[in-house]
C-alpha positions in Angstrom: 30.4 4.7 -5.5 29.8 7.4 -7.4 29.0 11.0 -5.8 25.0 11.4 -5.4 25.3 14.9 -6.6 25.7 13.6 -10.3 22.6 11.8 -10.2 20.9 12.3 -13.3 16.7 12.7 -13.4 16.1 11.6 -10.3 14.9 13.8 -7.3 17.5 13.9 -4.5 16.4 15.7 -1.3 18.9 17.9 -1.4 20.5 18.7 -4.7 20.6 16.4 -7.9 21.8 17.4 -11.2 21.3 16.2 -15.3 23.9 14.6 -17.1 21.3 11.7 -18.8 18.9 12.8 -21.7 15.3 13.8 -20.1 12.1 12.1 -21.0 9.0 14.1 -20.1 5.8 12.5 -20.2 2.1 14.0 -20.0 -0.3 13.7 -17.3 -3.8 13.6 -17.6 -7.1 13.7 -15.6 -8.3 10.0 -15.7 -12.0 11.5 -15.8 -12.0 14.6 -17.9 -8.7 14.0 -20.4 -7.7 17.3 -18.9 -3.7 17.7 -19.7 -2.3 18.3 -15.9 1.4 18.8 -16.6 4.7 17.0 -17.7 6.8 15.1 -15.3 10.5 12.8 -15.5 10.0 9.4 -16.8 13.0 7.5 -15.8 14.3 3.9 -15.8 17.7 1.9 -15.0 20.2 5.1 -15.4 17.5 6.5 -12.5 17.5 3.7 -10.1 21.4 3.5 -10.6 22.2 7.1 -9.4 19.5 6.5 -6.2 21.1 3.5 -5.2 24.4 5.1 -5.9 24.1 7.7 -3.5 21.8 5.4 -1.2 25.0 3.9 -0.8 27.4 7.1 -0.6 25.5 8.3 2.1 25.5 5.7 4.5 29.4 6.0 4.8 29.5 10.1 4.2 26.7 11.2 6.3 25.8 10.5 10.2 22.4 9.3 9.5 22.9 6.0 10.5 23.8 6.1 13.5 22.3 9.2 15.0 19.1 8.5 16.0 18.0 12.4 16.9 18.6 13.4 13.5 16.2 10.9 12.1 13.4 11.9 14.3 14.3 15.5 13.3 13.9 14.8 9.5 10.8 12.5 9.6 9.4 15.6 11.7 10.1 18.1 9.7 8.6 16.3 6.7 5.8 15.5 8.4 5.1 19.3 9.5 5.5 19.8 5.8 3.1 17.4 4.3 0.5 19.0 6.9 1.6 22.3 5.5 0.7 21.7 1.8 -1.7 18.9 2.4 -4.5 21.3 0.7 -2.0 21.3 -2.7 -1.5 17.5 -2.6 -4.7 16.7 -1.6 -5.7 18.6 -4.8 -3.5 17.3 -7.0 -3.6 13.7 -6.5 -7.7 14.1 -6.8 -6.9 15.4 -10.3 -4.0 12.6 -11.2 -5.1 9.4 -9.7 -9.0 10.0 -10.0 -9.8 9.5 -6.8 -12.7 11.8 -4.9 -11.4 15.1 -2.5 -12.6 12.8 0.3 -10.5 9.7 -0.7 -7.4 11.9 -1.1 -7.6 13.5 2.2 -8.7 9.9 3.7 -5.1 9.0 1.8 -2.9 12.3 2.7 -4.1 13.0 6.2 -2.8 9.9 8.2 0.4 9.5 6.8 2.0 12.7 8.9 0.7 10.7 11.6 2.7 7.7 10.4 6.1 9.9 9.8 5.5 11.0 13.3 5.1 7.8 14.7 8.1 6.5 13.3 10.2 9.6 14.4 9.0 8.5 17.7 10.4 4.8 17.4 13.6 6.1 15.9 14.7 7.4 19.3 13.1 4.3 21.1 15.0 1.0 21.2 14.5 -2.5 22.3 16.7 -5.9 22.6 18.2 -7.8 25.3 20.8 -8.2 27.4 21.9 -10.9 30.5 24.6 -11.9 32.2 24.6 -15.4 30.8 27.4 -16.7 33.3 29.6 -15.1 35.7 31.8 -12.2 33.7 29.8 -13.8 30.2 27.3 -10.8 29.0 25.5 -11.0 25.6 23.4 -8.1 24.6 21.5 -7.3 21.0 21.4 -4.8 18.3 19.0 -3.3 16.1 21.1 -1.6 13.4 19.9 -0.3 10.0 19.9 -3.2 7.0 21.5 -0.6 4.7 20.4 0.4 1.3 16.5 0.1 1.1 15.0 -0.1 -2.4 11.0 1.3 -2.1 8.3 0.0 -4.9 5.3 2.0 -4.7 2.0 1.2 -6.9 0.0 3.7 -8.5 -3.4 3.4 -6.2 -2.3 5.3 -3.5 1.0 7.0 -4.2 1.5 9.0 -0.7 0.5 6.6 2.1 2.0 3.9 0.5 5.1 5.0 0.1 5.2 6.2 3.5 4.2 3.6 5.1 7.5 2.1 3.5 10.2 4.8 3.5 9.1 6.4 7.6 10.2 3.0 9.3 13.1 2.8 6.5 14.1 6.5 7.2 13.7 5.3 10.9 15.7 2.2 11.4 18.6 4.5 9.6 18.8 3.1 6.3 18.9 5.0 3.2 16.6 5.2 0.8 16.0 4.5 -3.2 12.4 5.0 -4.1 10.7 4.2 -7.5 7.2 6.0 -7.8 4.7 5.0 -10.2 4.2 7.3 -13.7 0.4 7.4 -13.3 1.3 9.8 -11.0 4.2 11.5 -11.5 3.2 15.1 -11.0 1.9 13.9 -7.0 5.5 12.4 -7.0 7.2 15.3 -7.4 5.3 17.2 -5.3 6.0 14.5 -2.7 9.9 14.6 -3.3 9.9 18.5 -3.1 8.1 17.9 0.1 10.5 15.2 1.8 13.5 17.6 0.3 12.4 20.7 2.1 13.2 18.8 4.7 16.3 20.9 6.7 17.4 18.0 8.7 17.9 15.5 5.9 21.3 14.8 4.8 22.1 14.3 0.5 21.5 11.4 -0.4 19.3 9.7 2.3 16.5 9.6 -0.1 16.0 9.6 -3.7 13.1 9.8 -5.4 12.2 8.7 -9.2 9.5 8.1 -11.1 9.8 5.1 -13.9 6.7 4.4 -16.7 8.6 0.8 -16.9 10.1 -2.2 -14.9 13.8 -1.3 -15.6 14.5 0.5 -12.7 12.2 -1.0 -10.4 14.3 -4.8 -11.3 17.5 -2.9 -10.8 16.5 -2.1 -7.2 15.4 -5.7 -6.9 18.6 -7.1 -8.2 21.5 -4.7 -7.0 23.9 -6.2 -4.4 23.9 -2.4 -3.1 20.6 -2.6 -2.1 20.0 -4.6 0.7 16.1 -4.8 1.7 13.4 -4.2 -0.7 10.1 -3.2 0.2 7.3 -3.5 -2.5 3.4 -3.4 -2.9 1.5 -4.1 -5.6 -0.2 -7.5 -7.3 1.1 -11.4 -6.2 2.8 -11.9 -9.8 5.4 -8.6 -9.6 5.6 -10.0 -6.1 6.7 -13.6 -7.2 8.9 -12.0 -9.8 10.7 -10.3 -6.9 11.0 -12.9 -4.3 13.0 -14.6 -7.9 15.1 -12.1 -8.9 16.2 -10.9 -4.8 17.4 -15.1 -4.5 20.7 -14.3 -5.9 21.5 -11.6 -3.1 19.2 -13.1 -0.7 18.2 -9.7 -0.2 15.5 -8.9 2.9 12.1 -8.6 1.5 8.7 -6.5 2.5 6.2 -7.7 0.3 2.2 -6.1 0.9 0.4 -8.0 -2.3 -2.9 -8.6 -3.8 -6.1 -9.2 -1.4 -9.4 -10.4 -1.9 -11.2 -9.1 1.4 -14.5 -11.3 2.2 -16.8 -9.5 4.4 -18.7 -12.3 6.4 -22.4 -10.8 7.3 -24.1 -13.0 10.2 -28.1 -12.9 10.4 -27.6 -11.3 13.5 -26.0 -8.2 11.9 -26.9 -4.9 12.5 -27.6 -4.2 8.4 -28.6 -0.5 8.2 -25.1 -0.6 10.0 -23.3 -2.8 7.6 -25.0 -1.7 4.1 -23.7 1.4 3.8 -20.0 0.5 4.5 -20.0 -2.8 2.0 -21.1 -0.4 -0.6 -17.9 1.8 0.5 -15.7 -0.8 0.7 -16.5 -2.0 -2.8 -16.0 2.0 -4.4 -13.5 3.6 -2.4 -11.0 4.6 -4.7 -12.9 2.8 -7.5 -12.2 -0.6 -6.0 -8.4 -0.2 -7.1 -7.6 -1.2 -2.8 -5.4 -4.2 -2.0 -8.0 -4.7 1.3 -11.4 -3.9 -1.2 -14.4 -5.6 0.2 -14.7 -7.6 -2.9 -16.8 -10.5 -1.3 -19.7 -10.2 0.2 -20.5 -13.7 2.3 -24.0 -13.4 3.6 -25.7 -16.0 6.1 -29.0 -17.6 4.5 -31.6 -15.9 6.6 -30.7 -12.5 5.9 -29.3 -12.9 2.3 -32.8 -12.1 0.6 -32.6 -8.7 2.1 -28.8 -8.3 2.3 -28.8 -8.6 -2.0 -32.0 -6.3 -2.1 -30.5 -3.6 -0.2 -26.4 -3.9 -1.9 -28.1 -3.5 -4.8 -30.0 -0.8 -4.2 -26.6 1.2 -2.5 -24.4 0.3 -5.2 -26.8 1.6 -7.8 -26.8 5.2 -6.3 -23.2 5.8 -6.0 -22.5 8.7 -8.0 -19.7 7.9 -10.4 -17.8 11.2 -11.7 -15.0 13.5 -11.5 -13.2 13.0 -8.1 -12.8 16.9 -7.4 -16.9 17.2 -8.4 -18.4 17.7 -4.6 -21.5 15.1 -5.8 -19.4 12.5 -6.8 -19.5 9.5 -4.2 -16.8 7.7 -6.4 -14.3 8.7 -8.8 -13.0 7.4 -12.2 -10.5 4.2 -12.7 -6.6 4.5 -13.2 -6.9 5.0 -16.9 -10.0 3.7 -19.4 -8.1 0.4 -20.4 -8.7 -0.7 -17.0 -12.2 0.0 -16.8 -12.3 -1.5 -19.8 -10.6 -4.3 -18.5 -13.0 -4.5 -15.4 -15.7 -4.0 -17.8 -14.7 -7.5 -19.5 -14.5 -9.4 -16.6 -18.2 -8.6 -15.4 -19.2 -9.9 -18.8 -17.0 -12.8 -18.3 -18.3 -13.9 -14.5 -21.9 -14.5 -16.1 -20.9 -17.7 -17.4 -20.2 -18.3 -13.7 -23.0 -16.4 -11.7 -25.7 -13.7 -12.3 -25.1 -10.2 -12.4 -27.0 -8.5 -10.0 -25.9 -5.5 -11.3 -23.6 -4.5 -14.1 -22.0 -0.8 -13.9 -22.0 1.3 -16.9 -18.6 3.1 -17.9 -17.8 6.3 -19.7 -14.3 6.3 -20.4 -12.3 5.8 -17.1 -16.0 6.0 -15.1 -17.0 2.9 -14.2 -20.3 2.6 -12.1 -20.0 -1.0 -9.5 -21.2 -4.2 -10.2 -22.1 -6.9 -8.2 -22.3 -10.9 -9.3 -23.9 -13.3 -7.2 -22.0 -16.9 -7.9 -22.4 -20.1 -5.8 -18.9 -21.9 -6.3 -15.7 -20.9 -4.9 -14.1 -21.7 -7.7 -15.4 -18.8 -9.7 -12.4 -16.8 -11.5 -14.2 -13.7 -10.3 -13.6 -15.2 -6.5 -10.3 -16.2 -6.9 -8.6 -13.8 -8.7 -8.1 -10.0 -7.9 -10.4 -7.8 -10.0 -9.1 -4.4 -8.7 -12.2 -2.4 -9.9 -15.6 -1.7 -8.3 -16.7 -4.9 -8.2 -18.1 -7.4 -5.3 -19.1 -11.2 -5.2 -22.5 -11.8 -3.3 -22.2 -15.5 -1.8 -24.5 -17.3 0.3 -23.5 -19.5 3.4 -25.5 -21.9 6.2 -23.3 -21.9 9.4 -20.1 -20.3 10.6 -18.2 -23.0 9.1 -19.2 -23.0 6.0 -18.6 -18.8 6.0 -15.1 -19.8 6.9 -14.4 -22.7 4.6 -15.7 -19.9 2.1 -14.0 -17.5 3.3 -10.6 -19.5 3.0 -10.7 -20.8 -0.4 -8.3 -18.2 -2.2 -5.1 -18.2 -2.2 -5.4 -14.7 -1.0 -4.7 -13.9 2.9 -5.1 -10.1 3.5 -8.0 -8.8 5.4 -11.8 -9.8 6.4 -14.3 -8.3 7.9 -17.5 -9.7 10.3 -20.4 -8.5 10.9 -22.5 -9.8 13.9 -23.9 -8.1 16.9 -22.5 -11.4 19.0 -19.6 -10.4 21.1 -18.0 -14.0 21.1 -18.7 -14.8 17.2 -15.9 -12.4 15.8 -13.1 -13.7 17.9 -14.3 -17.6 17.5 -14.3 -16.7 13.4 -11.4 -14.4 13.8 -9.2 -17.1 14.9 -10.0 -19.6 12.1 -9.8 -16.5 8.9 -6.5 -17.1 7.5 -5.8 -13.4 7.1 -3.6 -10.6 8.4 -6.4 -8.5 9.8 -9.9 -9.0 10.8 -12.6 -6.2 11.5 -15.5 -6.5 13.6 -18.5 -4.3 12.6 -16.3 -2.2 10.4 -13.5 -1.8 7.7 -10.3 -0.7 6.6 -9.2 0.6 10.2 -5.6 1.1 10.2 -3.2 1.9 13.2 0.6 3.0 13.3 1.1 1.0 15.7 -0.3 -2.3 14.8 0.8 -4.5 12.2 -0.8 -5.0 9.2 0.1 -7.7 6.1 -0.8 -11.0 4.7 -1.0 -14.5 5.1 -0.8 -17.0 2.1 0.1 -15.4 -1.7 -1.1 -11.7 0.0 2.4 -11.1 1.2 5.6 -11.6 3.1 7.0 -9.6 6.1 4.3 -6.9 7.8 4.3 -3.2 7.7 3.4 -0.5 10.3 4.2 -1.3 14.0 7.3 -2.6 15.8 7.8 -5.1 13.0 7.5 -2.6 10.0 10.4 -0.8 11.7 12.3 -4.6 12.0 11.4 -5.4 8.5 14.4 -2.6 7.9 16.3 -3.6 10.4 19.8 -6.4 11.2 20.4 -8.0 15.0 23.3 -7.9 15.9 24.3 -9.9 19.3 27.8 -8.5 21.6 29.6 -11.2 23.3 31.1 -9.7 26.1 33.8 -11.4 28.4 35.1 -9.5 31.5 39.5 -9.5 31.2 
């Protein structure tokens, strides 16, 4: 392999160098147009040199197999995201769109997250038994190897954590592609995981790629041995196809379409407030988005009177303006994408309310349809934009519930202490919330059934999902 210090346009933790021609690409406020800086598109020759010396430093470095130094890095990164969380914070407000709030919702758990996984890189579990006299068998949690890390524009810093802390971890190296809609937040992240004094060169590599080229090199390299990606259920099928050939482990977090089932019995000054949030926050671009709101005959009259009424005074506007409740989309193409597909749902429903859009600002909308079968209910809209359905009984908010090929999250809303367990257990989904929404802990698992993913992330098992067992036969002479 070739030696990681000749790396060209990529961002090593410790040292990195040129050698291939530089592309710089602009950066703009999605709101304002505002030019924010340049950063380093890259592509193949990018994802190359970071699986490269991925690779070299499994062999040249310790961090594989000492476990103290891993908790010292992901640490040390962690006191150093705390430490400039006010600067990143900032920044990705300005780059991704989002509202201050919804940047510091994003930034301030994942130090948390490296900490916790700094904690469960000195903690181990297996097995081991005497299987018959002078027979014992024990097991082995060693690194997979090489990890190749995906990480989607929405929300750059948590995401990518969430994948490269239980990587970082288990002891594997690292290869990480970062979106370009925000490659300034990207760099700001790499400089903050390479002030890192603990890290060894090489461990992880940071670049940030416009295209696919890079991203399907890390997805097809027989030197990278897991690949961990989120982002939409098509780029998801693409990988599980292209990783066949070196049966590669996969992590795959995909799209979601999150109903939120409101009982009659539901506590609605309670609930109203958070289905508006959970159809706005971060402009609806959010894999676990409330973007269905099931509501239970008796109260739907006054369910749809009062959504309507909270989604019609959200603020939309600049994300670092203090009144703004939500900020703009990605880019203006996909508000003008989302824009279309309002339009397009009324030959399936009515639109309760239709959001107006300047530019990337894009107020929420919300369609009230009666079949399942709706394209706006079955496919993923990623914008601020909710389904209003009706249901009779709990299995008919179930059946509903069920009928996408999505399996992510759901939420229920009842002040019956037995009704969200009984539903629970029937909800074909990853995670179900009771009375509120998008609560995540480090230490509990969190993914998807059906086309929302493969593999889990965050708990035991996001630290396995990076992870070989290896099983010792031992015989006594």
């Amino acid at each position: 392999m070739s030696n990681p210090a000749a790396a060209p346009d990529a961002h090593h933790c410790h040292g990195g160098g040129g050698g291939a021609a530089r592309t710089r690409r602009e950066s703009r406020d999605p709101a304002t147009g505002e030019l924010l800086g340049t950063f380093v598109d890259g592509g193949a020759a990018q994802a190359g040199a970071a699986i490269a010396a991925a690779r070299h430093a499994i062999t040249a470095t310790q961090w594989s197999r000492d476990r103290h130094l891993r908790a010292a890095a992901l640490t040390e990164i962690a006191d150093r995201l705390d430490a400039r969380s006010d600067e990143i914070i900032d920044l990705l407000s300005r780059e991704n769109g989002k509202t201050l709030n919804e940047a510091a919702f994003e930034v301030g758990p994942s130090a948390a997250k490296l900490r916790y996984y700094a904690a469960l890189a000195l903690s181990d579990h297996g097995r081991a038994a005497e299987v018959r006299p002078g027979m014992y068998s024990t097991t082995l949690k060693e690194p997979a190897g090489v990890a190749g890390i995906i990480v989607p524009w929405n929300s750059p810093v948590i995401l990518s954590t969430r994948s490269f802390a239980p990587a970082l971890a288990a002891g594997c190296t690292v290869a990480m592609k970062m979106p370009a809609q925000t490659g300034l937040v990207n760099e700001l992240l790499a400089e903050i995981i390479g002030s890192a004094p603990s890290l060894p060169a090489g461990v992880v590599t940071v670049f940030t790629e416009s295209g696919s080229d890079g991203a399907r090199l890390l997805v097809s390299s027989p030197d990278v041995d897991v690949v961990s990606y989120t982002g939409s259920t098509a780029v998801g099928r693409q990988i599980m196809e292209a990783a066949a050939p070196t049966l590669k482990g996969l992590s795959l977090e995909l799209g979601g379409k999150t109903p939120m089932i409101v009982f009659d019995d539901a506590d609605l000054d309670a609930a109203v407030p958070v289905l508006s949030m959970a159809v706005t926050t971060f402009a609806g671009q959010f894999c676990m988005a409330g973007s269905r709101v099931l509501a239970h005959r008796g109260i739907a009259d006054e369910l749809r009177g009062r959504l309507v009424n909270a989604l019609r005074a959200v603020r939309v506007g600049p994300g670092t303006d203090p009144s703004s409740d939500m900020g703009a989309m990605i880019d203006e193409a996909s508000a003008v994408r989302v824009e279309r597909t309002v339009a397009d749902a009324a030959a399936h429903g009515t639109v309760l309310l239709r959001g107006s859009r300047e530019g990337a600002l894009l107020g929420p909308s919300l369609v009230e349809v009666t079949a399942v079968t709706a394209p706006i209910v079955q496919r993923e809209v990623f914008g601020p934009v909710a389904t209003f359905e009706v249901f009779d009984d709990e299995r008919d908010a179930v059946e509903r519930a069920n009928a996408t090929d999505f399996g992510l999250a759901a939420g229920v809303w009842t002040r019956d202490v037995d009704r969200p367990l009984r539903v629970g257990r029937d909800l074909r989904v990853g995670t179900v919330w009771t009375n509120t929404w998008a609560v995540v802990h480090d230490q509990f698992e969190e993914g998807g059934y059906k086309q929302s993913g493969v593999g889990r992330l965050n708990g035991l098992r996001g630290l396995e999902e990076f992870q070989e067992t290896k099983h010792l036969v031992h015989t006594a002479p």
